[in-house]
GUPA-823642 format. One record per atom (N, C-alpha, C, CB): atom name; residue number from 1; x, y, z. Coordinates in nm, 2 decimals, m for minus. Glycine has a CB too. Example, Ala and Ser with C-alpha at 12.3 -4.5 7.8 and 13.67 -1.06 7.14 Angstrom:
<pts>
PT  kollum  fido       X       Y       Z
PT       N     1    1.32   m0.57    0.78
PT      CA     1    1.23   m0.45    0.78
PT       C     1    1.32   m0.33    0.78
PT      CB     1    1.13   m0.45    0.90
PT       N     2    1.28   m0.22    0.71
PT      CA     2    1.37   m0.11    0.71
PT       C     2    1.29    0.00    0.79
PT      CB     2    1.41   m0.06    0.57
</pts>
This chain:
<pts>
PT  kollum  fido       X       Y       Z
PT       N     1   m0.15   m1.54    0.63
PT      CA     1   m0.24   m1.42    0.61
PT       C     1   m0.35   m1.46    0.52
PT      CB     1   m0.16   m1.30    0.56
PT       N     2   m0.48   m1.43    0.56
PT      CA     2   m0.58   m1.46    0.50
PT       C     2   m0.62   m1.35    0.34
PT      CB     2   m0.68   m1.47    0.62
PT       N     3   m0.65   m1.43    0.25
PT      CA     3   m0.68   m1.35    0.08
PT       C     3   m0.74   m1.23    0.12
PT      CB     3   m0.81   m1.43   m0.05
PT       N     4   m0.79   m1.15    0.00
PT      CA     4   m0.90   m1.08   m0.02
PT       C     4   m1.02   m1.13    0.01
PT      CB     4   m0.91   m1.04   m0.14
PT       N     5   m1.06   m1.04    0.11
PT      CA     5   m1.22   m1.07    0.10
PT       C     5   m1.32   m1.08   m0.03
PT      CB     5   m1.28   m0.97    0.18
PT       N     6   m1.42   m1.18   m0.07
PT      CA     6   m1.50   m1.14   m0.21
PT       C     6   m1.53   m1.03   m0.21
PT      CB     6   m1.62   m1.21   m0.25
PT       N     7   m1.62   m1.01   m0.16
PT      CA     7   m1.76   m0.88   m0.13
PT       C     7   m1.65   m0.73   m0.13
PT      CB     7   m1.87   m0.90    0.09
PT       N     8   m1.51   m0.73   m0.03
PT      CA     8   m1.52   m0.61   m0.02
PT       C     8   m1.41   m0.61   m0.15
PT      CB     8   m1.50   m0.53    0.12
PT       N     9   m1.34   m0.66   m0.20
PT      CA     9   m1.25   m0.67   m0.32
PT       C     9   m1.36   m0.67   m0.43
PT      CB     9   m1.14   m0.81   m0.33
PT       N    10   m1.45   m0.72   m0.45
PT      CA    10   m1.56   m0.72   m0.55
PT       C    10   m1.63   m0.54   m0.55
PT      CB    10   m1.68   m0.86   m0.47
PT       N    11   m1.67   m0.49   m0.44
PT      CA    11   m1.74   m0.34   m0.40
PT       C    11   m1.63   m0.30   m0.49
PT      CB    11   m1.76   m0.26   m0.21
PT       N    12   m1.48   m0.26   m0.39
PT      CA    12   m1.38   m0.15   m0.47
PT       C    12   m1.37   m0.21   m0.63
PT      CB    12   m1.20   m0.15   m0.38
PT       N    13   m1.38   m0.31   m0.67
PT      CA    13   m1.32   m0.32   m0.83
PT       C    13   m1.45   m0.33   m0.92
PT      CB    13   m1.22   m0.48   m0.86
PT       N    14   m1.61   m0.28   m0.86
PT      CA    14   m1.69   m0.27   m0.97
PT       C    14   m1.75   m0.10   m0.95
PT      CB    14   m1.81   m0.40   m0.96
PT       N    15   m1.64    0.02   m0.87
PT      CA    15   m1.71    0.09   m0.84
PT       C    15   m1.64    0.20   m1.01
PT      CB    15   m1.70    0.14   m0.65
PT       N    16   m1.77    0.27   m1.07
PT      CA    16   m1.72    0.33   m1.13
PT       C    16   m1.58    0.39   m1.18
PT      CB    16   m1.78    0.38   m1.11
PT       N    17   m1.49    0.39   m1.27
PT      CA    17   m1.35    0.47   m1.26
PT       C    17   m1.43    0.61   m1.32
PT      CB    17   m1.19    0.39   m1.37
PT       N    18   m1.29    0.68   m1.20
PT      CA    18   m1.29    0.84   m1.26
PT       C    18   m1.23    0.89   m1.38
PT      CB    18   m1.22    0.94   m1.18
PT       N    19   m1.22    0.99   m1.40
PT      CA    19   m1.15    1.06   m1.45
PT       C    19   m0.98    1.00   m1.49
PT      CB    19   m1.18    1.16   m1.38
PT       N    20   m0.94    1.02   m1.37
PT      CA    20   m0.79    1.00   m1.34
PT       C    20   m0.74    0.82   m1.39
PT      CB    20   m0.77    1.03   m1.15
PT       N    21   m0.87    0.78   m1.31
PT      CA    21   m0.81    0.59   m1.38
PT       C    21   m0.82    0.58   m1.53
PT      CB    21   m0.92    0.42   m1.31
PT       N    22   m0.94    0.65   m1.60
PT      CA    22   m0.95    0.66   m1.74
PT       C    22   m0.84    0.69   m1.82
PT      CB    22   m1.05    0.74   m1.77
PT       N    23   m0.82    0.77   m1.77
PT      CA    23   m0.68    0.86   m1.83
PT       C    23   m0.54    0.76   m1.78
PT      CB    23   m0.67    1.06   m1.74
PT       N    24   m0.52    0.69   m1.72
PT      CA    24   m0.43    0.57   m1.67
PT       C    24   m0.48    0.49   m1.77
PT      CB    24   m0.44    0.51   m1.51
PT       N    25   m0.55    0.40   m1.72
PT      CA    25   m0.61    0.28   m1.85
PT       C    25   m0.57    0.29   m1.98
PT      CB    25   m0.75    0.28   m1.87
PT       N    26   m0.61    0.43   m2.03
PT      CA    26   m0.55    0.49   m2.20
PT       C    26   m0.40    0.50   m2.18
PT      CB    26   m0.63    0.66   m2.26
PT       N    27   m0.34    0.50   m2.05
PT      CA    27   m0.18    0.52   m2.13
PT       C    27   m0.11    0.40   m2.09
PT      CB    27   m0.09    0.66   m2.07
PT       N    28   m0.14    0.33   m2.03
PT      CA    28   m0.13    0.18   m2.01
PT       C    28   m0.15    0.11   m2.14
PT      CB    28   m0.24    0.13   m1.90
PT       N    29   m0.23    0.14   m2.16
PT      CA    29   m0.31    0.08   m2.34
PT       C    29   m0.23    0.07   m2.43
PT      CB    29   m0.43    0.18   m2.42
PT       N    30   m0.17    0.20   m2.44
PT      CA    30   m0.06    0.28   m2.55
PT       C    30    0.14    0.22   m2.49
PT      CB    30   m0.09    0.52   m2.50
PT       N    31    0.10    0.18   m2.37
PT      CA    31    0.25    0.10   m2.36
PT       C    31    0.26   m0.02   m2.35
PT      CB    31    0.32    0.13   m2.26
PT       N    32    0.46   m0.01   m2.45
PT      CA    32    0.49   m0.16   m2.43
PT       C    32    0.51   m0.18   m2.31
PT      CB    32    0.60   m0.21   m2.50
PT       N    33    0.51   m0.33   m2.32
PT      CA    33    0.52   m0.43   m2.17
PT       C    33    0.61   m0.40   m2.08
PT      CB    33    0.55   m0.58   m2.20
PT       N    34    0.73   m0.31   m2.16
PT      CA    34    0.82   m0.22   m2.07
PT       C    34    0.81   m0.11   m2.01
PT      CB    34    0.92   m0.19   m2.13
PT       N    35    0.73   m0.04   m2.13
PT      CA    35    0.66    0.10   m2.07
PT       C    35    0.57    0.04   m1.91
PT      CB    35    0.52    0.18   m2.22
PT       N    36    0.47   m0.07   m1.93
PT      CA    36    0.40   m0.07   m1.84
PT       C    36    0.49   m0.12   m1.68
PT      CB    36    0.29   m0.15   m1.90
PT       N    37    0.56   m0.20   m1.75
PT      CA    37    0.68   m0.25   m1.58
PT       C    37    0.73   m0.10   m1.50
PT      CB    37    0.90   m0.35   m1.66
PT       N    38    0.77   m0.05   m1.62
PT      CA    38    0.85    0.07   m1.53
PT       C    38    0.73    0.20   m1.48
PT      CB    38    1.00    0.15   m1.64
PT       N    39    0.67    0.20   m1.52
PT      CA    39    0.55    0.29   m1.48
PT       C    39    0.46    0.19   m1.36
PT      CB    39    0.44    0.32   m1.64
PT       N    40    0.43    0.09   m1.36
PT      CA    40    0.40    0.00   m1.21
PT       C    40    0.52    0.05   m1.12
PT      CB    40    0.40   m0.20   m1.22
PT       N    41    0.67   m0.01   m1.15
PT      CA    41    0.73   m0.01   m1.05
PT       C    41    0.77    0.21   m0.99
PT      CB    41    0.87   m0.12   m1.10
PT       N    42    0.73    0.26   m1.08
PT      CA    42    0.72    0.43   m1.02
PT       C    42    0.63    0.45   m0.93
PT      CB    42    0.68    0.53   m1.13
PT       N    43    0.51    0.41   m0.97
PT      CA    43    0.35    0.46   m0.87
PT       C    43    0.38    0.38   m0.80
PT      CB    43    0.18    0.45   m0.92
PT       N    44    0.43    0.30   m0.77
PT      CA    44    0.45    0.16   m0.59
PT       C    44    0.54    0.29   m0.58
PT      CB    44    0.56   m0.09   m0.59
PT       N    45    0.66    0.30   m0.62
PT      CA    45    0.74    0.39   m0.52
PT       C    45    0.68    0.53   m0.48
PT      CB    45    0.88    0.42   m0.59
PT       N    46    0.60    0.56   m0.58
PT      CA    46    0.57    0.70   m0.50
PT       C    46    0.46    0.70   m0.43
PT      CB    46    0.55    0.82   m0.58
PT       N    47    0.39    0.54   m0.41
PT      CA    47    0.23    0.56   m0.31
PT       C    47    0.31    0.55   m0.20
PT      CB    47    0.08    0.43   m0.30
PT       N    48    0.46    0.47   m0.18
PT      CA    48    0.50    0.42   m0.07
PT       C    48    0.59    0.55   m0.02
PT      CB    48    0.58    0.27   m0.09
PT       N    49    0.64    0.63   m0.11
PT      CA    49    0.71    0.82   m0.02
PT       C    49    0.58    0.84    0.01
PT      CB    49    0.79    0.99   m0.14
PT       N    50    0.45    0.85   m0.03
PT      CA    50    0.34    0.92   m0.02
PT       C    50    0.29    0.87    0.10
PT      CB    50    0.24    0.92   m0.13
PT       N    51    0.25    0.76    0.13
PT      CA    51    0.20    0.65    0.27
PT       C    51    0.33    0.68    0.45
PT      CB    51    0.25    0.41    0.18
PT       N    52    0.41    0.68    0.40
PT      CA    52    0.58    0.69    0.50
PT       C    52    0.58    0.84    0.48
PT      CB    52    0.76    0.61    0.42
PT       N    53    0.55    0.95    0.42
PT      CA    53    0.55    1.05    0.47
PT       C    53    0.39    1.10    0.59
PT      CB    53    0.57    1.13    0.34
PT       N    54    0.29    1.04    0.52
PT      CA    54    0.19    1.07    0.57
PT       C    54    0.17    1.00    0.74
PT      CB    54    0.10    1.02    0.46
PT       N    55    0.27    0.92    0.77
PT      CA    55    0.27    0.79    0.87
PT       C    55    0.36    0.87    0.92
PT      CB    55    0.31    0.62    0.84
PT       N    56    0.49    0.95    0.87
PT      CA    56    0.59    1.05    0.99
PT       C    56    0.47    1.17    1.00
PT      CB    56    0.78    1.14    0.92
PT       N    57    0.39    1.25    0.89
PT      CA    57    0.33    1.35    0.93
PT       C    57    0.25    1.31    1.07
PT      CB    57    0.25    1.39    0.82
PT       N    58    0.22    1.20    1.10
PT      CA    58    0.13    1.11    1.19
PT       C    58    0.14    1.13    1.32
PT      CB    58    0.14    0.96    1.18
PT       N    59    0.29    1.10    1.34
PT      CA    59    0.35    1.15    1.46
PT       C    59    0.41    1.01    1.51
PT      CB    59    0.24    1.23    1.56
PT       N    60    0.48    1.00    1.63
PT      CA    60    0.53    0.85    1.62
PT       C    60    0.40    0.77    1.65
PT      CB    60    0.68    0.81    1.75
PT       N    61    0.42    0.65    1.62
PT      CA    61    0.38    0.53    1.64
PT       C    61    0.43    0.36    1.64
PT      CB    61    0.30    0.55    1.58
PT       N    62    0.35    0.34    1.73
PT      CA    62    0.42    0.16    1.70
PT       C    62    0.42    0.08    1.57
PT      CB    62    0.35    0.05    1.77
PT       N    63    0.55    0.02    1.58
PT      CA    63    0.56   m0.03    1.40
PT       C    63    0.45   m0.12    1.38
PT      CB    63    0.72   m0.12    1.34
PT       N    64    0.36   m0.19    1.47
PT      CA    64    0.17   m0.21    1.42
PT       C    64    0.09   m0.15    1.41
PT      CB    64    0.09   m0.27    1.47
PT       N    65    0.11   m0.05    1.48
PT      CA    65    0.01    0.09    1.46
PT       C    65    0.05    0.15    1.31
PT      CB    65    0.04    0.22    1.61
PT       N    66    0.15    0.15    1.31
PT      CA    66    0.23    0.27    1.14
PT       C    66    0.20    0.12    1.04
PT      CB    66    0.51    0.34    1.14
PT       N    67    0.23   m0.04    1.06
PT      CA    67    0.18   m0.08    0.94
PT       C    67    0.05   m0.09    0.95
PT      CB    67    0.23   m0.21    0.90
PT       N    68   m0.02   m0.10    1.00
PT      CA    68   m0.22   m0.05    0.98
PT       C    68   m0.25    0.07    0.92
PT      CB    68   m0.31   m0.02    1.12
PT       N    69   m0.17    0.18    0.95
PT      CA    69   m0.20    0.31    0.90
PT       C    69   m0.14    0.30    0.77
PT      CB    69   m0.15    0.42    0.98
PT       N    70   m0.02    0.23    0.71
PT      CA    70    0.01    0.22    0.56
PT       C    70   m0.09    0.13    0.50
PT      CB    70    0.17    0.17    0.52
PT       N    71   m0.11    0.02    0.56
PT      CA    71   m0.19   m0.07    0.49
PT       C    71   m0.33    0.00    0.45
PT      CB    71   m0.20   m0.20    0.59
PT       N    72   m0.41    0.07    0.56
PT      CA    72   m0.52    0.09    0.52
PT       C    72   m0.55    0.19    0.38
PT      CB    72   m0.57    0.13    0.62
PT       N    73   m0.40    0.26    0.39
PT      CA    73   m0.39    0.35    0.25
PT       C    73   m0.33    0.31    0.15
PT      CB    73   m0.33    0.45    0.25
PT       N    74   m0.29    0.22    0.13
PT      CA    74   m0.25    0.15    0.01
PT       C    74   m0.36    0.04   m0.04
PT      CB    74   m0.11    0.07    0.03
PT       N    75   m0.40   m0.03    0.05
PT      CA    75   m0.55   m0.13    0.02
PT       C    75   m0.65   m0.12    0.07
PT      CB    75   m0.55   m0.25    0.03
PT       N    76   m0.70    0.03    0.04
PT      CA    76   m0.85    0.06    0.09
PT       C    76   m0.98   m0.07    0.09
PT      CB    76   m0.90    0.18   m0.01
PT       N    77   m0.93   m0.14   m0.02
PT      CA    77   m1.03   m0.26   m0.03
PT       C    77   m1.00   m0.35    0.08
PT      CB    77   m1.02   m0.33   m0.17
PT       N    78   m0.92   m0.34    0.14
PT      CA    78   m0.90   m0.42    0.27
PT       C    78   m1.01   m0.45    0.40
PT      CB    78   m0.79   m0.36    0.33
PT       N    79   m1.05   m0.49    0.43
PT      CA    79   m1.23   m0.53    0.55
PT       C    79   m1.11   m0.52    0.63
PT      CB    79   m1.36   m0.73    0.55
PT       N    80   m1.24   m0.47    0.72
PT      CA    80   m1.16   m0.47    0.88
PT       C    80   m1.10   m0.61    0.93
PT      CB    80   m1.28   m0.44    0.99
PT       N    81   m1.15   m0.68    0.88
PT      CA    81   m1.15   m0.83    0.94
PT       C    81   m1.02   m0.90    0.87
PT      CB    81   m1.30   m0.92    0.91
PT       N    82   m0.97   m0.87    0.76
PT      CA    82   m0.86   m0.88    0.66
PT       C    82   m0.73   m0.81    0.76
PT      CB    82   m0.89   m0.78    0.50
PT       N    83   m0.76   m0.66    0.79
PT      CA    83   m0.65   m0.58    0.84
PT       C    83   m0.60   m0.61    0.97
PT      CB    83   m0.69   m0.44    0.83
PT       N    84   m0.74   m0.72    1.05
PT      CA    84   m0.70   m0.78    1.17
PT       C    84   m0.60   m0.92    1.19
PT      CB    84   m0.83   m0.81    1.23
PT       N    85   m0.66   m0.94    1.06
PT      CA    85   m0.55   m1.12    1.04
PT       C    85   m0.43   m1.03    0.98
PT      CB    85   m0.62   m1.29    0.88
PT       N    86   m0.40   m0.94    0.90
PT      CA    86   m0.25   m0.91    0.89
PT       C    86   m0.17   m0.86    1.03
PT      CB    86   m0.23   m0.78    0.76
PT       N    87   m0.24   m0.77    1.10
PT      CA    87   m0.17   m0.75    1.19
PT       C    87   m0.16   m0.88    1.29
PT      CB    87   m0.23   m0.64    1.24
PT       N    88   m0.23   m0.91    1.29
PT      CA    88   m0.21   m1.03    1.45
PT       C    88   m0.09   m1.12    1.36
PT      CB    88   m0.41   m1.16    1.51
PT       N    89   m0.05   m1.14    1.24
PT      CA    89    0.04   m1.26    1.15
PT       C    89    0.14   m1.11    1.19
PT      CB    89   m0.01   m1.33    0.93
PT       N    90    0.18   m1.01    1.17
PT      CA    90    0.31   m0.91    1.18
PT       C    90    0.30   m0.94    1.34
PT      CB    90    0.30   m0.70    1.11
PT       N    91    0.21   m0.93    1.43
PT      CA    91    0.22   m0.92    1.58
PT       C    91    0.30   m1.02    1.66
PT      CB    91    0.10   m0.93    1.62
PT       N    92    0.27   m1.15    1.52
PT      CA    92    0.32   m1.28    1.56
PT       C    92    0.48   m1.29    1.51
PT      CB    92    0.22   m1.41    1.50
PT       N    93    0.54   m1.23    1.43
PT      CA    93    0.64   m1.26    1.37
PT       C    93    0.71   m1.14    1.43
PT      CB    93    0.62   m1.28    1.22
PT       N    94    0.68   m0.99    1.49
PT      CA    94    0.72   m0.93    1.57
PT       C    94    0.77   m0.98    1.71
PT      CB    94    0.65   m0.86    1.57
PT       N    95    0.68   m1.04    1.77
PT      CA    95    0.71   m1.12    1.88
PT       C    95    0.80   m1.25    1.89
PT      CB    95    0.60   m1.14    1.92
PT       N    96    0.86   m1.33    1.77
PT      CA    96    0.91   m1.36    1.72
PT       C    96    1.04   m1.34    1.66
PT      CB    96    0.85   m1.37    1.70
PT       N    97    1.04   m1.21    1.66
PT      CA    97    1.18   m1.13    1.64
PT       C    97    1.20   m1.16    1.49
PT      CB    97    1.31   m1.17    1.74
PT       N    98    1.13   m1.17    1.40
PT      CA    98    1.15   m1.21    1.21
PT       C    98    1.07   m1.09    1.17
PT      CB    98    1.04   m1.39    1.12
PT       N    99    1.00   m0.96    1.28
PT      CA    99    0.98   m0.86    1.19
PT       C    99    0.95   m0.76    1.25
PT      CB    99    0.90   m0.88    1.10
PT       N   100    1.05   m0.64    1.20
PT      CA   100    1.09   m0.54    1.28
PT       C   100    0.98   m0.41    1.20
PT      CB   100    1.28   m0.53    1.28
PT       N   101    0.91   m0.38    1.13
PT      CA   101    0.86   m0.30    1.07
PT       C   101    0.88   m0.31    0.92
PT      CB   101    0.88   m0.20    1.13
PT       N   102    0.81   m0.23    0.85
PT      CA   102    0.78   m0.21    0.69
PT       C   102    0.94   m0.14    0.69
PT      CB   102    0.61   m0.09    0.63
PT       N   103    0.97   m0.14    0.58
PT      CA   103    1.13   m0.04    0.54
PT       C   103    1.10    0.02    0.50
PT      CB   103    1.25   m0.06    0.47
PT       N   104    1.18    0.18    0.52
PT      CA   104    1.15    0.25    0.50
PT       C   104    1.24    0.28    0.32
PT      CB   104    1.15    0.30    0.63
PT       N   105    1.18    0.38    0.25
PT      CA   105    1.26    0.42    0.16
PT       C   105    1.42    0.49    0.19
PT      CB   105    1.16    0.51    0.09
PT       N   106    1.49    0.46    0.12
PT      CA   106    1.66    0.60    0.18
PT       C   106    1.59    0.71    0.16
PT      CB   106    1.85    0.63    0.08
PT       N   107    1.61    0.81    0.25
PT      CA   107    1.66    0.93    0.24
PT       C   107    1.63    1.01    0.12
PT      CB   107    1.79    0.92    0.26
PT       N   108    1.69    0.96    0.05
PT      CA   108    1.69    1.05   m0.09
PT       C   108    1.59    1.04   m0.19
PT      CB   108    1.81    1.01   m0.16
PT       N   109    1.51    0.91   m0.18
PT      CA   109    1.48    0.85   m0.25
PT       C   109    1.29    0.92   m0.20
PT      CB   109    1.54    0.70   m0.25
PT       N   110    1.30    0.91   m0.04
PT      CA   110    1.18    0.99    0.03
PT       C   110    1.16    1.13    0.01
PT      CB   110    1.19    0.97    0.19
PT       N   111    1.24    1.23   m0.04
PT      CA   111    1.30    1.32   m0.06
PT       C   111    1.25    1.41    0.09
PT      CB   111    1.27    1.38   m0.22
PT       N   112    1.30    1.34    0.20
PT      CA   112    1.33    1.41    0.35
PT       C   112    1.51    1.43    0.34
PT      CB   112    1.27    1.29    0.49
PT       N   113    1.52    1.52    0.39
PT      CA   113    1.66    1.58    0.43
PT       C   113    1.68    1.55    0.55
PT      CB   113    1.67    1.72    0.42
</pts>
């Protein structure tokens, strides 16, 4: 699978922060190296309930159609041309039978009943 593009990884990481990342940055600042592990590994889990709910709200789709639609919301900085080499590398390893879709969170953890 091919890197980050410069230009469009370069655009998203020089565009102004808001409000919200300011207020992250300062509490990141203020934690230990532990504080910051377990506060990374929280926000991955809740973009990924947040992305897998938004992909069932979606309605069905093919597990390359549903990883495009997670991917494009988790790495907006992703170029079109990036989101084409990941899919065609899952398309190839699908066809391949080494990959069956993204996993999903349990149950409990998605907080679906």
């Amino acid at each position: 699978m091919s890197s980050a593009s410069r230009s469009s990884s370069l655009d998203f990481a020089l565009r102004p922060p808001d409000a919200g990342q300011l207020a992250l940055d300062k509490r990141v600042q203020r934690s230990t190296p532990a504080e910051r592990a377990q506060l990374a590994y929280e926000m991955r889990r809740r973009a990924l309930v947040i992305v897998n709910r938004a992909a069932d709200d979606a309605g069905p789709m093919a597990e390359l159609d549903r990883a495009e639609f997670i991917l494009r919301r988790l790495y907006p900085e992703f170029s079109d041309e990036q989101l084409i080499s990941i899919r065609a590398e899952l398309a190839r390893r699908e066809a391949a039978g080494t990959w069956v879709g993204f996993s999903r969170l349990p149950r409990e953890e998605s907080g679906q009943d």
